[in-house]
C-alpha positions as CSV (number, residue, x, y, z in Angstrom):
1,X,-49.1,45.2,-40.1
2,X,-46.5,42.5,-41.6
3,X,-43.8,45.7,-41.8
4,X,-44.4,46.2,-38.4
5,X,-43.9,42.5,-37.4
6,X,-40.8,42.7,-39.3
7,X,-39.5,45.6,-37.1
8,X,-40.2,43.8,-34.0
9,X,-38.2,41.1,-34.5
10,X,-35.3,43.3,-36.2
11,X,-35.4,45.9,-33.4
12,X,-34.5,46.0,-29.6
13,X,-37.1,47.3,-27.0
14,X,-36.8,49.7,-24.4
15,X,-35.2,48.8,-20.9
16,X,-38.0,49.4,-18.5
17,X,-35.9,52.3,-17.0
18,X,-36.4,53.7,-20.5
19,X,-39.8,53.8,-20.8
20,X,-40.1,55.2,-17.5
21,X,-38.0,58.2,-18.5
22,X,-40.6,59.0,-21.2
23,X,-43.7,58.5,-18.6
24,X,-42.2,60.7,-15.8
25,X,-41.3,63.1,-18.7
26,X,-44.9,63.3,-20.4
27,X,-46.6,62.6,-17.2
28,X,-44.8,65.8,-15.7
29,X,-45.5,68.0,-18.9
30,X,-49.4,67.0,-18.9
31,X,-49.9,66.9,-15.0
32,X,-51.1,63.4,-15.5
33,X,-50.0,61.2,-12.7
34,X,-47.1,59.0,-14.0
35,X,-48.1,55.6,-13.1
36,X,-51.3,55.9,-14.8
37,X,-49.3,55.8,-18.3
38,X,-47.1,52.9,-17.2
39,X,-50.7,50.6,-16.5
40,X,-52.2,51.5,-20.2
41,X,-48.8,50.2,-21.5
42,X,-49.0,47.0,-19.2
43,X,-53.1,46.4,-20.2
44,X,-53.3,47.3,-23.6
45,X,-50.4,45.8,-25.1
46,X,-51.4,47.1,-28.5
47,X,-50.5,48.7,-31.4
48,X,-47.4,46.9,-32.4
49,X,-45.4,50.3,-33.5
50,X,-42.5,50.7,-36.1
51,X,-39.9,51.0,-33.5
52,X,-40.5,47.5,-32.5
53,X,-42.2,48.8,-29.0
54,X,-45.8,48.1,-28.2
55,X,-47.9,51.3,-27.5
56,X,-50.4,52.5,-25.0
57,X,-54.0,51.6,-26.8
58,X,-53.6,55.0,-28.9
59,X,-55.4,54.8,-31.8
60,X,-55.5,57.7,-34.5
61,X,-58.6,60.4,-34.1
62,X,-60.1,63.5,-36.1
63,X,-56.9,64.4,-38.5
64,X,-54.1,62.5,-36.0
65,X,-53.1,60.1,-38.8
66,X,-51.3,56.2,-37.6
67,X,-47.9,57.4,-39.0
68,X,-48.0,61.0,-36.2
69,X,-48.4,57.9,-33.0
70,X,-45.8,55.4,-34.4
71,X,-43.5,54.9,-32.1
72,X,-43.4,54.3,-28.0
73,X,-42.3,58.1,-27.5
74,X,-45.1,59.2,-29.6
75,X,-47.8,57.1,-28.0
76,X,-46.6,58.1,-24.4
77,X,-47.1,61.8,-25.4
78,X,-50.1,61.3,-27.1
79,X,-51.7,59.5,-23.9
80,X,-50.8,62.0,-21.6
81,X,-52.3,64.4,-23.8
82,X,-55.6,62.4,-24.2
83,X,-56.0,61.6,-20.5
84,X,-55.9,65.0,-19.9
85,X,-58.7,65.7,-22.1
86,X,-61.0,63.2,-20.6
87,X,-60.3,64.7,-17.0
88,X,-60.7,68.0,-18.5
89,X,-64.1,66.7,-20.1
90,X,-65.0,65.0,-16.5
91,X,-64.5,68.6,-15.0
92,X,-67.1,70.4,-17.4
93,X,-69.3,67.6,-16.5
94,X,-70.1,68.3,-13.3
95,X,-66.3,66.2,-11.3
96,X,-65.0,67.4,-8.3
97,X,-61.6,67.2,-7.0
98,X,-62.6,63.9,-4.5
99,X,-64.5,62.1,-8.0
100,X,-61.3,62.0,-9.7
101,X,-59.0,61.9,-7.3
102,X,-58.5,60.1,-3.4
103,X,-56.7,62.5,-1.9
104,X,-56.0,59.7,1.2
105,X,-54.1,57.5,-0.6
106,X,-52.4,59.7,-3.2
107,X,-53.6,58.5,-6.1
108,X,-56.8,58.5,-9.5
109,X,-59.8,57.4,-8.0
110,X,-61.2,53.8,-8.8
111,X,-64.0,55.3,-10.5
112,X,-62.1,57.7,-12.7
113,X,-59.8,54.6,-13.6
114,X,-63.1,52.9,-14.5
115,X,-63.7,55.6,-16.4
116,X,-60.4,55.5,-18.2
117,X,-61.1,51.6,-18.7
118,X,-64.0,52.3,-21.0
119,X,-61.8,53.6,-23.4
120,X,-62.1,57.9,-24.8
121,X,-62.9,59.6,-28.3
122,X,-61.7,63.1,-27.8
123,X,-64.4,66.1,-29.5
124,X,-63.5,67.3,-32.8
125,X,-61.8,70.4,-32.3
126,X,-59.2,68.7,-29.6
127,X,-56.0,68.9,-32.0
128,X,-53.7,67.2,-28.8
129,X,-55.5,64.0,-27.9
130,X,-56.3,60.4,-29.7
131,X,-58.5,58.3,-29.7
132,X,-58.3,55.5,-26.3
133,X,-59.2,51.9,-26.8
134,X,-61.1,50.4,-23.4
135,X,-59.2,48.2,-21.3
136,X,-60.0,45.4,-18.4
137,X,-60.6,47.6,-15.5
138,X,-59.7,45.4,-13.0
139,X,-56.3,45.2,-15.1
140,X,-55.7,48.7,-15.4
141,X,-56.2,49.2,-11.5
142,X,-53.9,46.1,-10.7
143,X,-51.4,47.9,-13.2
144,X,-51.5,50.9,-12.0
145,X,-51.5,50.2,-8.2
146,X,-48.3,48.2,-9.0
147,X,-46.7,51.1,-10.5
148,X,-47.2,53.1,-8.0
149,X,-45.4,51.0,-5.3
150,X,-42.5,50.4,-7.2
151,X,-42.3,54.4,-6.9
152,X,-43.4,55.0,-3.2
153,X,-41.3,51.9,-2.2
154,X,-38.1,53.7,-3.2
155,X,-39.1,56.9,-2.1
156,X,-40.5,55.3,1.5
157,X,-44.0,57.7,1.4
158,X,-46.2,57.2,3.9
159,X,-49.2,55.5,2.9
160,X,-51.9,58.2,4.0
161,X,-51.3,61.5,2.0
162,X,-54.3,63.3,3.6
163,X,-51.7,66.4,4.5
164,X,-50.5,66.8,1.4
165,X,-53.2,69.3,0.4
166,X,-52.4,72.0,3.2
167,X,-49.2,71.5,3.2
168,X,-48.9,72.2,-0.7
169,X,-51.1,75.2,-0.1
170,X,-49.5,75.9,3.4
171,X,-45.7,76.3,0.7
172,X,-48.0,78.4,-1.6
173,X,-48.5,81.1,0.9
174,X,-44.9,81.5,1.7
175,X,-44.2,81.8,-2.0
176,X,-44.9,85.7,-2.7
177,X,-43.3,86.8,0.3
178,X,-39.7,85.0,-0.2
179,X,-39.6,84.9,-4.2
180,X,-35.6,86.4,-4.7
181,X,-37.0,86.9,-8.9
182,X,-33.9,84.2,-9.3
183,X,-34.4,82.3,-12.6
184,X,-35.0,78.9,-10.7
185,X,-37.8,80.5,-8.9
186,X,-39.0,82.3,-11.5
187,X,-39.3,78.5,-13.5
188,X,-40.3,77.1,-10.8
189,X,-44.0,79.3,-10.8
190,X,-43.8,79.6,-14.8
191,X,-44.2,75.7,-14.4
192,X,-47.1,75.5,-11.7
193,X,-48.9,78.4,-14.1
194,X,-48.3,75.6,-17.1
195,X,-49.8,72.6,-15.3
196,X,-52.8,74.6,-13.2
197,X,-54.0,76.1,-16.8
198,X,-52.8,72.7,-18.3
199,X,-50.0,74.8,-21.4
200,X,-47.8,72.4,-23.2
201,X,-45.2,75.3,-23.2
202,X,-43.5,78.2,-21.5
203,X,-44.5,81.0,-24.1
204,X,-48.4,79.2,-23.9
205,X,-48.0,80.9,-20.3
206,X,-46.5,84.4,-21.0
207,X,-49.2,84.6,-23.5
208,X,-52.2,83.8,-20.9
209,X,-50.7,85.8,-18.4
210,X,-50.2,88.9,-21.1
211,X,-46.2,89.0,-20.7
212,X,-44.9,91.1,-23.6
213,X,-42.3,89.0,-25.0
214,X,-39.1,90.4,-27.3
215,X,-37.1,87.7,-29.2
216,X,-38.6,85.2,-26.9
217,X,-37.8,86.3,-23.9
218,X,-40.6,88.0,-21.8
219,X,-40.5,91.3,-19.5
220,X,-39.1,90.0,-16.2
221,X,-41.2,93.0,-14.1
222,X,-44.6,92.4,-15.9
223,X,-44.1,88.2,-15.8
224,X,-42.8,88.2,-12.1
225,X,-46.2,90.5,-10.7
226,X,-48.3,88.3,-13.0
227,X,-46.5,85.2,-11.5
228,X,-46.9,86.2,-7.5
229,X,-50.5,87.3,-8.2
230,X,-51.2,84.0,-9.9
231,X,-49.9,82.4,-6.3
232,X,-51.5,84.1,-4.3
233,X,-54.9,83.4,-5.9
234,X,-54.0,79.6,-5.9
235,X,-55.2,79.0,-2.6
236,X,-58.8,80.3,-3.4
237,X,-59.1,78.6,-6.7
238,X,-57.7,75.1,-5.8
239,X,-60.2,73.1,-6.0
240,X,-58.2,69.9,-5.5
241,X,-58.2,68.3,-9.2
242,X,-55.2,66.7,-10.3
243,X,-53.3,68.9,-13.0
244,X,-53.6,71.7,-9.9
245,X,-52.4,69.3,-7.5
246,X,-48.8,68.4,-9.8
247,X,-48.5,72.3,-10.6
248,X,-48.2,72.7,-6.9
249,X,-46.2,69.6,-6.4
250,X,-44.0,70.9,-9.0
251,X,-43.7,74.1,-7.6
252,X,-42.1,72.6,-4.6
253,X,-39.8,70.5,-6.4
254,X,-38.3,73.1,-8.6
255,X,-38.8,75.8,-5.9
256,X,-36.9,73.7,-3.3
257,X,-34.1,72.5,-6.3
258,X,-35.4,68.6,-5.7
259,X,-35.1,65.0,-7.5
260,X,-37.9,63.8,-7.9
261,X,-41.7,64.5,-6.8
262,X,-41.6,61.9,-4.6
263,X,-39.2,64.2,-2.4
264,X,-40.8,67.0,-2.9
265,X,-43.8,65.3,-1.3
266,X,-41.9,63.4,1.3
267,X,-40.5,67.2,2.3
268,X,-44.0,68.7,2.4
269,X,-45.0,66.1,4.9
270,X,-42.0,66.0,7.0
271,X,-41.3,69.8,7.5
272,X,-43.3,72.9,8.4
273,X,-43.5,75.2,5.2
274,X,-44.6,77.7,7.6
275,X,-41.6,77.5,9.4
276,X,-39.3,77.4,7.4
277,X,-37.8,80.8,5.8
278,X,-36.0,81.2,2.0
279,X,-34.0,77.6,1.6
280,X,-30.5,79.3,2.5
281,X,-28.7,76.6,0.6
282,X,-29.6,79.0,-2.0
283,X,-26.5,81.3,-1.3
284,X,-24.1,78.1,-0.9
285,X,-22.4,79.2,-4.7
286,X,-22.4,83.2,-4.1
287,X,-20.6,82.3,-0.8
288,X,-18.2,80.0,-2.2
289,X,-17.7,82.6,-5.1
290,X,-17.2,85.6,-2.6
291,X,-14.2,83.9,-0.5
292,X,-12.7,82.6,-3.6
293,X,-12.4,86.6,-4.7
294,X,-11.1,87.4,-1.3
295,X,-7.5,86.8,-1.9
296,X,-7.1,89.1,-4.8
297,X,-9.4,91.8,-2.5
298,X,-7.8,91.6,0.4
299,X,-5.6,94.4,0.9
300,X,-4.9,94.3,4.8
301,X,-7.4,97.0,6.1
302,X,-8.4,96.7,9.4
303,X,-12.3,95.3,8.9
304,X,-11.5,93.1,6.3
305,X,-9.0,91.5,9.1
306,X,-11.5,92.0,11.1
307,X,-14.4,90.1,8.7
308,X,-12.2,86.7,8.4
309,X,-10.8,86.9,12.1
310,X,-14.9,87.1,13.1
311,X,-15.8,84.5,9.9
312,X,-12.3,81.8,11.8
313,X,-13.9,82.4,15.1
314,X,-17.3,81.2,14.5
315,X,-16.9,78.5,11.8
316,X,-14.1,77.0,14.2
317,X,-16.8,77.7,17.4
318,X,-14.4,79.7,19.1
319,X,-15.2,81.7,22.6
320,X,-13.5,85.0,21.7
321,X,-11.7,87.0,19.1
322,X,-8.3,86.3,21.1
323,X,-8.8,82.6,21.2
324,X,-9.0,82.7,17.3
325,X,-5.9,85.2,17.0
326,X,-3.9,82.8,19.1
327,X,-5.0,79.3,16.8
328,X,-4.0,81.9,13.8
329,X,-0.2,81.4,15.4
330,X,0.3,85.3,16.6
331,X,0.4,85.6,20.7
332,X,-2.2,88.3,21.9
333,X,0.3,89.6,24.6
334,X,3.1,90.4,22.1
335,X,0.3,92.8,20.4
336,X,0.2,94.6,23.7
337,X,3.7,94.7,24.8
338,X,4.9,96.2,21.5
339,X,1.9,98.6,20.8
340,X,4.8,101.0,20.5
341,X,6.8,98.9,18.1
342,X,5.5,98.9,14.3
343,X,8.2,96.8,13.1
344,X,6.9,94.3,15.4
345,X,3.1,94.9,14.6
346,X,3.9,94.6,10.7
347,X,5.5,91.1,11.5
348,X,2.5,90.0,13.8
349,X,-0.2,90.9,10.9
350,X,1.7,89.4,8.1
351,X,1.5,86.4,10.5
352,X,-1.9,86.9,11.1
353,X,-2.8,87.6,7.2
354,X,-1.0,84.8,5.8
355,X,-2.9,82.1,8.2
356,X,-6.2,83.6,7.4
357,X,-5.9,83.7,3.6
358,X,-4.8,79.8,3.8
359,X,-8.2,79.5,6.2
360,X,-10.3,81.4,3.4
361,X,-8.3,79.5,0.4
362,X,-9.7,75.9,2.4
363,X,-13.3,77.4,2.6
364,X,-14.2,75.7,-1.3
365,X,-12.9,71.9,-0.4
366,X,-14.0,72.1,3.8
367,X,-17.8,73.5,3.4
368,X,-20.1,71.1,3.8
369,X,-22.7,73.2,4.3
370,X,-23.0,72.7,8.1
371,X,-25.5,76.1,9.5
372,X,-22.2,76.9,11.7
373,X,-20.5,77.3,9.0
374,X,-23.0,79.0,6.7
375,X,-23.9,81.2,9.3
376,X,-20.3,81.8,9.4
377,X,-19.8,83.0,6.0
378,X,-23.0,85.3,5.9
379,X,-20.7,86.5,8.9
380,X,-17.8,87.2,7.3
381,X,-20.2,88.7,4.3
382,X,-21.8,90.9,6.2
383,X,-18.9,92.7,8.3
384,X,-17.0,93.2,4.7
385,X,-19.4,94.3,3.0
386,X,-20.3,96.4,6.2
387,X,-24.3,95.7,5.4
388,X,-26.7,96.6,9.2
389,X,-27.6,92.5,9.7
390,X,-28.2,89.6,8.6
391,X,-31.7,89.8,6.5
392,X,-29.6,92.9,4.1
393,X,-26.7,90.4,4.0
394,X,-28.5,87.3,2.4
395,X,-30.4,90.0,0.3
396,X,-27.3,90.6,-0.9
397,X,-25.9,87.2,-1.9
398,X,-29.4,86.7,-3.0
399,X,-28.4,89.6,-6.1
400,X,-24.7,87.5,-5.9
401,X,-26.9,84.2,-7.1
402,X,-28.5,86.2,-9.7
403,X,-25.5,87.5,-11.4
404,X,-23.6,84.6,-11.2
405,X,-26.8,82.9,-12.9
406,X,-26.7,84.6,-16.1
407,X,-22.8,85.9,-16.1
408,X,-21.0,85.0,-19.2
409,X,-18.1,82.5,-18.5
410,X,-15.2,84.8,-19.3
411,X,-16.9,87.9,-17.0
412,X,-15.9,88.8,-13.5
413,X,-19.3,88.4,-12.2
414,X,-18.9,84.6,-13.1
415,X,-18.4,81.9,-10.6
416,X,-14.4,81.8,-10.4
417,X,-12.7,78.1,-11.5
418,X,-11.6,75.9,-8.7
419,X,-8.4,75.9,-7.6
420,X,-6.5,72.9,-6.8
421,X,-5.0,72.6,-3.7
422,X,-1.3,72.3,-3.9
423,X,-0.2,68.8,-4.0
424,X,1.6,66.6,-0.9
425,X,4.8,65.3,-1.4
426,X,4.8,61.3,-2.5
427,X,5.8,59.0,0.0
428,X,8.6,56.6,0.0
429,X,6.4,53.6,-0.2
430,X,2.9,53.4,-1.7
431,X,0.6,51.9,1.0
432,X,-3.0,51.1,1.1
433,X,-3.0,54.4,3.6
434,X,-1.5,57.1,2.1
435,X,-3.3,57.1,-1.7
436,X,-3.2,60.4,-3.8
437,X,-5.5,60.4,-6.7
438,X,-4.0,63.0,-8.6
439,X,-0.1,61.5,-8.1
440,X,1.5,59.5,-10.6
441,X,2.1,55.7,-9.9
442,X,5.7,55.1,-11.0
443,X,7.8,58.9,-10.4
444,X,7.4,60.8,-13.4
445,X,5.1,58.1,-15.0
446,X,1.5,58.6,-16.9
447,X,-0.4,56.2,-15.2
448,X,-2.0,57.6,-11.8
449,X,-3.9,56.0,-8.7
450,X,-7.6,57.6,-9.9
451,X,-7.3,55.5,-13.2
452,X,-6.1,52.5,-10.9
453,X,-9.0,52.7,-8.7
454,X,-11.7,54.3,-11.0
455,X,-11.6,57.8,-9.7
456,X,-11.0,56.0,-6.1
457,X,-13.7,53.9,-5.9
458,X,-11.7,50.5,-6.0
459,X,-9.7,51.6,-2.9
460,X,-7.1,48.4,-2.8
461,X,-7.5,46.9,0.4
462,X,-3.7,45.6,1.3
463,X,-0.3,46.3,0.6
464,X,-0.3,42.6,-1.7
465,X,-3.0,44.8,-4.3
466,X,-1.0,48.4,-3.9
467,X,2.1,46.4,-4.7
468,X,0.5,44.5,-7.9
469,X,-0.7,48.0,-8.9
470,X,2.8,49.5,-8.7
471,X,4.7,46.7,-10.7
472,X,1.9,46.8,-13.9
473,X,2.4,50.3,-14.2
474,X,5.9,50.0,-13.9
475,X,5.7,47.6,-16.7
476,X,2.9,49.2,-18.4
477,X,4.9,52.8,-18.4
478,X,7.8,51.0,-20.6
479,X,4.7,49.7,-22.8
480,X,3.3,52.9,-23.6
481,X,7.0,54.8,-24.2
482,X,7.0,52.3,-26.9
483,X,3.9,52.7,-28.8
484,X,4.5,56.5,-28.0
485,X,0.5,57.4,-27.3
486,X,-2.0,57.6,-24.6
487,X,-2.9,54.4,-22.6
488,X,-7.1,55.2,-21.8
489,X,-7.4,52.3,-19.3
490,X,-11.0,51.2,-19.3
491,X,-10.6,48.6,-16.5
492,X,-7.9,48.3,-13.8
493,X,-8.1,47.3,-9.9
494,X,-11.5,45.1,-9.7
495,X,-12.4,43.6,-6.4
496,X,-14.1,40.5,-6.3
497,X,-17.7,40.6,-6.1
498,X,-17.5,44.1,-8.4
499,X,-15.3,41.4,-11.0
500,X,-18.4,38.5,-10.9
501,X,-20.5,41.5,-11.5
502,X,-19.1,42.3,-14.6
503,X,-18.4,39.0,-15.8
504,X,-15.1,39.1,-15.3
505,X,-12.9,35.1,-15.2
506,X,-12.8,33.5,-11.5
507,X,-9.0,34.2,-11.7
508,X,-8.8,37.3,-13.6
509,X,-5.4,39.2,-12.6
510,X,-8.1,42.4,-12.5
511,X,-8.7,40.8,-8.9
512,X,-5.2,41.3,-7.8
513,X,-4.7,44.7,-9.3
514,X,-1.9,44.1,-11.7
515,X,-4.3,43.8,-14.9
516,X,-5.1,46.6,-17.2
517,X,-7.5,46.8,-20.0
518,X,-7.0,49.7,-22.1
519,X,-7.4,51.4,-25.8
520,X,-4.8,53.5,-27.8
521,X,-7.0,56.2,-30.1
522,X,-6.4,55.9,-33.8
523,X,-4.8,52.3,-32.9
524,X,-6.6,48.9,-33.4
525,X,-5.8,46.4,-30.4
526,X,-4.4,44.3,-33.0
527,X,-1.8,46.7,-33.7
528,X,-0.7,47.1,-29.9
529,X,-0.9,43.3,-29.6
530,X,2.2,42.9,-32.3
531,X,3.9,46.1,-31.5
532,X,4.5,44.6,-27.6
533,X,4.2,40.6,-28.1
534,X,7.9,40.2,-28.8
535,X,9.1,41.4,-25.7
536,X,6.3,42.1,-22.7
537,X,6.8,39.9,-20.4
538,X,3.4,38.8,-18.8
539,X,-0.3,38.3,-20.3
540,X,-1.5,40.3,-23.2
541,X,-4.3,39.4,-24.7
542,X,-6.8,41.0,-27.2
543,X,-10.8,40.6,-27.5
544,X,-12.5,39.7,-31.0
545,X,-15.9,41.3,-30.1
546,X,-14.0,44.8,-28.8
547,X,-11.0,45.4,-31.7
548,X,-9.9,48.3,-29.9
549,X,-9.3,47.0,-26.3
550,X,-6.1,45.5,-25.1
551,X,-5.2,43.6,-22.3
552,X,-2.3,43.7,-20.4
553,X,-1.2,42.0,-16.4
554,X,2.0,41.4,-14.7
555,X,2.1,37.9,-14.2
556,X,5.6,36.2,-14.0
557,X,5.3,34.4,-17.2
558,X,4.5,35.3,-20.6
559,X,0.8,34.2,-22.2
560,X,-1.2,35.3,-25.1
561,X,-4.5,34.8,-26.0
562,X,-7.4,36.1,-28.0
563,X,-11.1,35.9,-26.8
């Protein structure tokens, strides 16, 4: 035990954040509910591990040996594992649903965590669990309840959860008929299969289900029936005990592409799953990819004009086709008065061609996904492709989504890069107003406004701040030509409470905008500070505890200093 002591003093702990991460992460694997792990690390306090942690009253059982539970992650896992057993054990014994769990509230029953208090030697063939020591029941509930409104309170869930249960089994129901075999989906119900028949892994479930698997993976056909017939059964087996509770929860969740389970449950009792057809956000990416191919498609032919004259109209709201010709620039009546005239006609649908392709080349930055405009796009989908409705078209995109899953970067099936939009012209003046990220401070300079403002989060707030950012770059550009590498600025514009946040002097130049704190790669900040303190003209300053960070602000009067 001395060794260990000697750890624990040498060694940091976890951030609490930290060991959350491992709860929700072996919580979620064993469909044990999280905040149950987080109250036998609070009661128990005990063993001191070799990682300088304290564990979760895990004690070594059958052939798990001390050196196998040793450190916090291995004692979280190992908890998980064992409180599975004991509910499992609980089950054979004669437990219902309502024994271990109080559906109302959301949460272990007080006589299961009674239960859990009295400590748990798992049977002699269970390979996965350890042994539990007791704990102070009253403890472990005070614990546990505590954990669990740190979670709700972030997430805002309604105390009484007594809907959760039909409206999980309500989402089941809809499952079979709207599963698009896309690999989300098909996770999402490999998942629910894992925690319901309580697998550790992926291939534990092709194997129970009989999926015949080649190089790891399994046959999608056999695995996808086996999957919607395990689904639909779920409603006549559930039987309301907690690992078939989370595989449902987690169904949602990864069916519906969510956070965190506390969404997933906030959604369940805020919507109508019956209500609700395939989640259409879906198709966002295949409809984003589709107009970005457009331009290199489009070839002039009378539906395709006809497609993104019909896909203008409705995602601008317009009445009728003319009204969106005439916002395209071209006048409707010149297309009558010189039917006769092809010259004329050529001119008008260049016109016409031109505006619409700038239209489809704004799609990427202007969707947000609003319905108009999604039901816009499926629109524009649907006449081009020339497909009978609507249903055919998102079936469609639906094959579009699966492609562009699994395409290979470099194929055409992949999701094309973005392209940038072309950049405005600079202005005369700088002003708090007319920012661009992307533009260069000084004319032809290196520094820009994103690393100014931290990727424009620090938006300065007055023209005093925009001009103190100009003149350090200005000065800072001559700086860099002479060392002759990179600036990477680490801090620049810091306004003032962000500044006391991160400790920052009460008069640090950061607060007026012409400070910058930067590194040089390959370059020790000592370097930098004697290859500019002859000549710069302001502060520069360097940091003992950070070698390789500079400091550099425009004030009128030279100063050096080292912290």
């Amino acid at each position: 035990m001395a060794a260990s002591h000697h750890h624990q003093n040498a060694m940091s702990t976890l951030a609490p954040d930290q060991r959350n991460y491992y709860y929700l992460l072996e919580g979620g694997r064993a469909g044990v509910h999280k905040p149950i792990l987080a109250a036998l690390y609070a009661v128990h306090n005990e063993p001191r591990l070799t990682d300088g942690e304290t564990g979760l009253g895990i004690a070594p059982a059958n052939q798990l040996a001390m050196a196998e539970i040793d450190t916090f992650a291995a004692q979280v896992q190992y908890a998980a594992n064992t409180l599975r057993s004991l509910t499992q054990g609980l089950i054979e014994q004669g437990w219902t649903g309502a024994d271990l769990w109080d559906a109302n509230v959301g949460r272990y029953s007080e006589r299961f965590l009674q239960t859990v208090a009295k400590g748990f030697t798992p049977g002699l063939g269970d390979r996965d669990a350890a042994q539990l020591e007791p704990s102070d029941p009253a403890a472990l509930l005070q614990a546990y309840l505590e954990d669990i409104s740190a979670d709700y309170s972030g997430a805002q869930l309604p105390q009484n959860l007594a809907q959760l249960d039909p409206a999980l089994l309500a989402f089941a129901e809809r499952v079979p008929p709207n599963y698009g075999r896309l690999d989300f989906q098909r996770q999402a119900l490999v998942e629910a299969v894992r925690l319901w028949r309580q697998l550790n892994t992926a291939a534990a479930v092709y194997e129970v289900l009989n999926v015949p698997v080649v190089d790891q993976v399994p046959d999608e056909a056999t695995l996808d029936n086996a999957l919607v017939a395990f689904v639909q059964s779920a409603g006549r087996y559930y039987a309301g005990y907690p690992n078939q509770r989370e595989a449902l929860i987690r169904l949602v969740r990864l069916w519906r592409e969510m956070d965190s389970r506390e969404e997933a449950i906030e959604w369940l009792l805020t919507h109508d799953p019956f209500a609700t057809e395939t989640n259409l956000d879906i198709v966002d990416p295949a409809l984003i990819a589709f107009v970005q191919k457009i331009p290199q498609a489009y070839s002039g032919q009378g539906d395709q004009r006809f497609a993104l004259t019909e896909g203008y109209r409705r995602w601008h709201g317009l009445d009728s086709r003319t009204t969106a010709i005439q916002q395209l620039g071209v006048n409707p009546d010149d297309l009558v008065q010189n039917a006769e005239n092809q010259a004329a006609l050529m001119a008008s649908a260049r016109t016409l061609d031109r505006a619409l392709l700038d239209f489809v080349a704004s799609i990427p930055t202007h969707y947000t996904p609003t319905e108009t405009q999604r039901e816009a796009l499926l629109r524009l989908v649907q006449i081009w492709r020339r497909l009978e409705g609507r249903i055919p078209t998102i079936q469609s995109l639906f094959e579009d989504v699966r492609r562009l899953e699994r395409a290979a970067p470099s194929s055409p099936e992949a999701m094309p890069a973005p392209l940038p939009a072309p950049p405005p012209p600079r202005p005369p003046r700088w002003t708090p107003n007319n920012i661009q990220l992307d533009a260069s401070i000084v004319p032809n300079g290196n520094f820009t406004w994103s690393e100014a403002t931290r990727g424009g989060a620090r938006l300065p707030p007055d023209q005093a701040t925009v001009d103190a950012i100009v003149r350090i770059a200005t000065l800072a550009q001559q700086a860099r030509d002479r060392i002759g590498r990179p600036f990477l600025v680490t801090s620049w514009y810091r306004p003032a409470e962000i500044n006391r946040r991160v400790g920052g002097a009460s008069q640090s130049r950061h607060i007026v905008g012409d400070a910058i704190d930067f590194y040089c790669v390959g370059l020790t900040g000592n370097q930098i500070y004697w290859a500019l303190d002859p000549w710069w003209p302001g502060g520069l300053g360097r940091y003992g505890q950070f070698p390789a960070l500079v400091h550099l602000d425009a004030r009128g009067f030279k100063a050096r200093w080292r912290h």
